[in-house]
C-alpha positions, 0 to 999 in steps of 0.5 A, a space after each residue: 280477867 282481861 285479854 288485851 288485844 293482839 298487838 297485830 289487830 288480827 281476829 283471833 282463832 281460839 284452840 281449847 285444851 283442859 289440861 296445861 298445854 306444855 305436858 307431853 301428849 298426843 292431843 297437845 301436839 296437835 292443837 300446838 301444831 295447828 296452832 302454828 299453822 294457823 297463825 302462819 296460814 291464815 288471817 287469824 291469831 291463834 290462841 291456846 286457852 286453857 279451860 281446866 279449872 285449876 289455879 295452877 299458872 299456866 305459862 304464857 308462851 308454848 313452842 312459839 304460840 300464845 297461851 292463856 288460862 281460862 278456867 271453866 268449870 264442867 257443869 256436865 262432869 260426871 264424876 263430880 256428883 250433884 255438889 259440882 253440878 250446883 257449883 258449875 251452875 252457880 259459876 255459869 254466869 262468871 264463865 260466860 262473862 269470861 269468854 264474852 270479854 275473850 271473845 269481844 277483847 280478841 275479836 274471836 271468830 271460832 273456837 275450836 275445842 280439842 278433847 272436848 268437856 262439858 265446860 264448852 256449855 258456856 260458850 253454846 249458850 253465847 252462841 245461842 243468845 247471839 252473843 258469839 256469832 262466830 263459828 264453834 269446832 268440836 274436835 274428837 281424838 279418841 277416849 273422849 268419844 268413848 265417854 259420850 257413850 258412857 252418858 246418860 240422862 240428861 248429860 247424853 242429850 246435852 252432849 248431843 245437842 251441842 254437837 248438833 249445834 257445832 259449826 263441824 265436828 270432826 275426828 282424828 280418823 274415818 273410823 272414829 268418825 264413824 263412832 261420832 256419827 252414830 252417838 250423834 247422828 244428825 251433827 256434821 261429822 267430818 275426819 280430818 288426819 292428823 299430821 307430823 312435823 317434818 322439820 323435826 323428824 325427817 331422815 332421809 337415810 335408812 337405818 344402816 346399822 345392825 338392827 338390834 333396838 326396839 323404840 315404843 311410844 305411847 302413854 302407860 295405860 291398858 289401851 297401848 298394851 305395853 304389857 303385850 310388847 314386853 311378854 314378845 320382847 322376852 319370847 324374842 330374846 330367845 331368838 336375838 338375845 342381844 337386842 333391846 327395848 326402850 319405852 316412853 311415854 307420859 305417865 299413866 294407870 300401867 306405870 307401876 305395873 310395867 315396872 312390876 313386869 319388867 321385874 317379874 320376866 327379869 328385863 331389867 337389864 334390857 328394857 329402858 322405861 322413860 317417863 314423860 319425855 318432852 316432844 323435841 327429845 322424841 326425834 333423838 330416840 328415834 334416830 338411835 332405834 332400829 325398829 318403832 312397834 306399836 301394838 295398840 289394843 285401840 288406837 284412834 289415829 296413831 301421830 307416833 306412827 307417822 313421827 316414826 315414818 318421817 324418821 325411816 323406821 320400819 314400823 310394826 303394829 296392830 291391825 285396829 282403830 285409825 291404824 288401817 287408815 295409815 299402814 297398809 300391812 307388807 307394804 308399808 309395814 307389818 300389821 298384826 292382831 291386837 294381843 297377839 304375842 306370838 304374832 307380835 313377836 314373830 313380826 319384830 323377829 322378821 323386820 330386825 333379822 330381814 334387813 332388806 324387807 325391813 328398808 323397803 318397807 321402812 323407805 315406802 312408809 316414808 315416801 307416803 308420809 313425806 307426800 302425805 301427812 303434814 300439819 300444813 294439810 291438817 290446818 289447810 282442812 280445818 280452815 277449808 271448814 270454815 268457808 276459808 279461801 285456802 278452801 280450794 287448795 285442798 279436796 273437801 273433806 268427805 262427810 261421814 254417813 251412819 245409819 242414826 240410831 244408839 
């Protein structure tokens, strides 16, 4: 495998994903949003690599940014059993070889790993022998620091060194670097929000039409409770029979079983299902809703949220996760309990019937999102970590500190 140098010369800042970077999804929005940036911030060329292992052909350009597949196998996977171990272990030494030649071909200089796995062992071990002697990011979004907790043996240690050894750790929010912290008391754990792209997103001008259709976005699984939304949406109906509901979202474990729901409260007819919808068709969506909900059990950080905001959205949500970090309830919109129905549906039931309520706290989440939560503050945090001279155009972020202890 070679990895021709860039054609500017440049030192080269390497994001990680273990999954093809062109699906939709939360974790790729970021790492593609960086790594524009990046590239456009910094002195480094941002590359995409592509760590699953998996021969599938990854395309080599997504939205602008260079992407290349660098199948690593996860020595520390733990749904895998013993055989995998022993391949992993066998294939080590390849995997190393691999990254050397990267990091040696591209001059590379960090790499920052989003959504980490266990296969970011072998890279550990080239800075260990001082054979990388850059920098190494860790970065957390959510359900991969649940599964630190799952850990046991001799996988919980190695995670925690390696964390431990990282140049930064950081997460998506305050309040899940909390969680990293205290897996991993002694690792430099730092939050850094995520952004949105104003560019795609932003309208200026409030809803004006009458409000009578609901968007939701989020992938088909427990945590981002669909089936909660869908039992308020038929309480509501008796309310404001005329309104509708549309969700999106990649496809996951609670597909079949929002169909199945959809079915059995007999909302075919009023609820639109949309699967995997590519990124840039999220803006149109938006733009043809008069109410963005949310009503996640857990939610990390929430990009969807502030995707609406730039849109001009009244927004309803659930009071959980790095949600806090983001709406202030009544003002910038209405948080309420996660599983809530009654509650859930009332708060819809107010924002589609009270215009006005419903404009000023749409028109306030969007002045705050619009001075606040861009990519460029993102990647300008990111880069402050590594000693960068953008370091000085942004407040340092604050290091979390948690009482150590499991």
């Amino acid at each position: 495998m070679s990895f021709p140098p860039t054609e500017s010369g440049r030192s080269s800042y390497v994001l990680t994903v273990n999954w093809p970077a062109h699906l939709p999804g939360g974790v790729n929005e970021v790492v593609l949003s960086l790594a524009h940036q990046i590239e456009r911030l910094s002195k480094y060329h941002a590359v995409i690599a592509v760590t699953t292992w998996d021969y599938t052909e990854q395309p080599q350009r997504v939205r602008g940014s260079e992407v290349i597949n660098l199948r690593l196998r996860d020595p520390l996977d733990t749904g895998g059993g013993i055989r995998v171990f022993a391949a992993a272990l066998l294939t080590l030494p390849v995997d190393a070889w691999k990254l050397f030649r990267l990091i040696r071909e591209r001059r590379v200089e960090v790499f920052n790993a989003h959504f980490p796995g266990g296969n970011v062992y072998a890279l550990f071990l080239l800075k260990w022998t001082g054979l990388f002697k850059g920098k190494i990011l860790l970065s957390f979004h959510g359900a991969d620091v649940t599964k630190l907790d799952d850990l046991q043996g001799c996988r919980r240690v190695a995670w925690r060194v390696m964390m431990t050894r990282a140049h930064a750790v950081t997460a998506c929010s305050r309040d899940l670097a909390r969680l990293v912290k205290k897996f991993t008391p002694r690792a430099r754990v730092v939050p850094i929000h995520n952004g949105v792209d104003l560019t795609l997103f932003n309208r200026n001008t409030a809803v004006s039409r009458e409000r009578r259709s609901i968007l939701h976005v989020g992938k088909y699984e427990h945590k981002k409770s669909q089936d909660v939304l869908l039992r308020a949406f038929h309480l509501l109906l008796k309310s404001i029979p005329a309104v509708s509901l549309v969700l999106v979202g990649a496809n996951g474990p609670m597909l079949q079983q929002v169909r199945v729901l959809v079915s059995e409260l007999g909302l075919e007819e009023r609820v639109e299902i949309r699967v995997d919808v590519p990124h840039e068709h999220l803006p149109q969506l938006m733009h043809q809703a008069d109410l963005f909900v949310l009503p996640s059990r857990l939610e990390p950080f929430g990009i969807v949220l502030l995707e609406a905001g730039a849109a001009n959205l009244p927004v309803v949500a659930t009071h959980t996760g790095g949600i806090l970090e983001l709406i202030e309830d009544g003002v910038t919109g209405l948080l309420v309990a996660p599983d809530n129905i009654e509650e859930l549906e009332a708060a819809m039931r107010d924002l589609l019937i009270n215009t006005e309520r419903a404009n000023r706290l749409s028109g306030a989440w969007h002045d705050r999102v619009l001075t606040t939560w861009s990519w460029e503050r993102t990647a300008k945090e990111y880069l402050a970590l590594l000693g960068s001279p953008l370091a000085n155009q942004v407040p340092k972020p604050d290091e979390i500190s948690v009482p150590t202890g499991d």
